[in-house]
C-alpha positions in Angstrom: 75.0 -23.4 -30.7 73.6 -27.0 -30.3 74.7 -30.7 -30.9 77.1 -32.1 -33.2 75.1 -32.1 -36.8 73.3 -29.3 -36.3 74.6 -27.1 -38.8 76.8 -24.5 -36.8 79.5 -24.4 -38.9 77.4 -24.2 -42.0 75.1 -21.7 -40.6 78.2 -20.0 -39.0 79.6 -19.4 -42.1 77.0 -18.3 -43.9 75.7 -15.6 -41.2 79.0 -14.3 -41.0 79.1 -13.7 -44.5 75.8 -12.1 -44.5 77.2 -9.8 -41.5 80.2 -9.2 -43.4 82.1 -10.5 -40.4 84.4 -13.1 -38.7 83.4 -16.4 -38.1 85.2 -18.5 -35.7 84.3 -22.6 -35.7 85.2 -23.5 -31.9 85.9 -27.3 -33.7 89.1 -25.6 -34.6 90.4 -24.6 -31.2 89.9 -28.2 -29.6 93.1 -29.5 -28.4 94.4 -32.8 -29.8 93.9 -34.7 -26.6 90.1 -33.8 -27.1 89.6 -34.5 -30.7 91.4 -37.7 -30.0 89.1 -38.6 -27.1 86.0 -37.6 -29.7 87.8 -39.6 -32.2 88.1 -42.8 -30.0 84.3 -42.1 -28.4 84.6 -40.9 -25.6 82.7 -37.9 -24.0 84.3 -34.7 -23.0 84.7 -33.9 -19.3 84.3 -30.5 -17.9 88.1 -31.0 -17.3 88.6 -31.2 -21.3 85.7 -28.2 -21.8 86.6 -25.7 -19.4 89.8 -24.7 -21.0 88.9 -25.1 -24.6 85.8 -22.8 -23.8 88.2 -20.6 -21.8 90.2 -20.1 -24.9 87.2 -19.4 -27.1 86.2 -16.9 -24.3 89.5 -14.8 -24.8 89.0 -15.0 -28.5 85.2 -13.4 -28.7 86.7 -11.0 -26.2 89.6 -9.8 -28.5 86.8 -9.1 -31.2 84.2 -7.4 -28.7 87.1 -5.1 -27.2 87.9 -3.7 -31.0 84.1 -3.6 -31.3 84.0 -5.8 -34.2 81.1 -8.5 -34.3 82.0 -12.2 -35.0 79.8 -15.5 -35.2 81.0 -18.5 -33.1 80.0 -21.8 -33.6 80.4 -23.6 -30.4 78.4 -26.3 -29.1 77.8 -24.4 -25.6 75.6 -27.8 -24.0 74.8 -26.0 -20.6 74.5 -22.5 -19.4 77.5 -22.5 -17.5 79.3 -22.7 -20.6 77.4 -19.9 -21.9 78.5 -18.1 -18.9 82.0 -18.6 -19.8 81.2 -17.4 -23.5 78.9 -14.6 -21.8 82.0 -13.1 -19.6 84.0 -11.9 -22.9 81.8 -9.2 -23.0 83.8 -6.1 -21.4 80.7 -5.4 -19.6 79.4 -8.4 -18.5 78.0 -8.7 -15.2 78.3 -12.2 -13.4 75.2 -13.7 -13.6 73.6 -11.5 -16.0 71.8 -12.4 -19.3 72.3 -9.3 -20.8 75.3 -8.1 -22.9 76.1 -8.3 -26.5 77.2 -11.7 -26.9 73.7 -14.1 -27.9 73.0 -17.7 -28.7 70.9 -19.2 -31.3 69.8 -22.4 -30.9 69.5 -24.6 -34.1 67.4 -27.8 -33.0 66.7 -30.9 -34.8 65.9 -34.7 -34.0 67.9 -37.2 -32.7 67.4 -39.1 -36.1 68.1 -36.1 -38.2 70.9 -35.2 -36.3 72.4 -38.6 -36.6 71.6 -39.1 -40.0 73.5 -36.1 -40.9 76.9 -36.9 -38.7 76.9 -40.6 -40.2 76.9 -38.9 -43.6 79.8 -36.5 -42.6 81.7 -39.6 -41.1 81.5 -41.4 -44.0 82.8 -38.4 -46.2 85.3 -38.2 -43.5 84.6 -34.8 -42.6 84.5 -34.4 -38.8 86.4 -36.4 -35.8 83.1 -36.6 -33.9 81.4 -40.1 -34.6 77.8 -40.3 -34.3 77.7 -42.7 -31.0 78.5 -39.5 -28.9 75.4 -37.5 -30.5 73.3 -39.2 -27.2 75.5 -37.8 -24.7 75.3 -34.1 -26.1 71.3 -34.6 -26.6 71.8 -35.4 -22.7 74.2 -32.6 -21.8 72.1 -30.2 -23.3 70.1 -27.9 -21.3 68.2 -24.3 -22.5 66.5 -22.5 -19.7 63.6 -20.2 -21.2 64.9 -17.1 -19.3 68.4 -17.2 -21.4 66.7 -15.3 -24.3 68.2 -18.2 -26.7 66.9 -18.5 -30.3 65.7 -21.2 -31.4 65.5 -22.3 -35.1 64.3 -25.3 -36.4 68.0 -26.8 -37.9 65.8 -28.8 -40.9 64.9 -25.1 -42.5 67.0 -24.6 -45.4 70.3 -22.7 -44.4 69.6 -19.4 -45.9 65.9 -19.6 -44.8 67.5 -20.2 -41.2 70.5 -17.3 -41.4 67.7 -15.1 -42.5 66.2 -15.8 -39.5 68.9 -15.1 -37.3 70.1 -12.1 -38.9 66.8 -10.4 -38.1 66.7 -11.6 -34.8 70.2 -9.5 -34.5 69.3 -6.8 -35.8 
């Protein structure tokens, strides 16, 4: 989880691999009308989130049901969008923070962050333009008591899978 620019996919990918797993990029289940809004600069509302997450939600859920693990890459800005990502679980508890679905935080600097979406723009890579980065870095909130890792995003990406993957395990 985290910002746009902070390496979910790439990390995603990677872990998953390393897991010998699925990996799901949540980029891919945006609707149109929300890349479009991304694409023009404009912010998501919860109205644009709620369903996209919802949809991400039933997906994780389709894995954990089969028992099969599988990474996400998902922005998931606030806890109650964890919670929404949380409740796939088939035995999730409202309210709970245990259960088998966990977050990993990858955190960098506004400037690195930045610096790294203006170089994907400019490769034309990605439909989110750096000016939004500031309203993610505001949207964001991690409350201690989640249990979220979180890994420094500058670490090189198999330095930070390896990380991860012993935190899973």
């Amino acid at each position: 989880m985290g910002v746009s620019g902070a390496g979910k996919s790439t990390i995603g990918e990677l872990l998953a691999k390393a897991m010998n797993c699925s990996f799901h990029d949540a980029d891919d289940y945006h609707p149109p009308s929300n890349k479009e809004k991304m694409q023009k600069g404009i912010p998501l509302s919860d109205e644009d989130r709620i369903p996209w997450l919802e949809t991400l939600g039933n997906t994780l859920r389709e894995s954990l049901v089969s028992e099969k693990s599988v990474i996400l890459a998902c922005s998931a800005l606030q806890r109650r969008y964890r919670d929404i990502l949380r409740s796939a679980d088939p035995n999730y508890v409202a309210g709970s923070l245990a259960g088998v679905v966990k977050f990993v935080l990858l955190d960098a600097g506004s400037e690195v962050l930045a610096a790294r979406l203006e170089k994907r723009a400019a490769e034309g890579k990605h439909f989110m333009p750096a000016e939004l980065l500031q309203s993610q870095l505001d949207l964001l909130q991690i409350d201690e008591s989640e249990g979220i890792l979180k890994v420094d995003a500058t670490l090189s990406p198999q330095t930070i899978v390896n990380i991860i993957y012993t935190w899973i395990l």
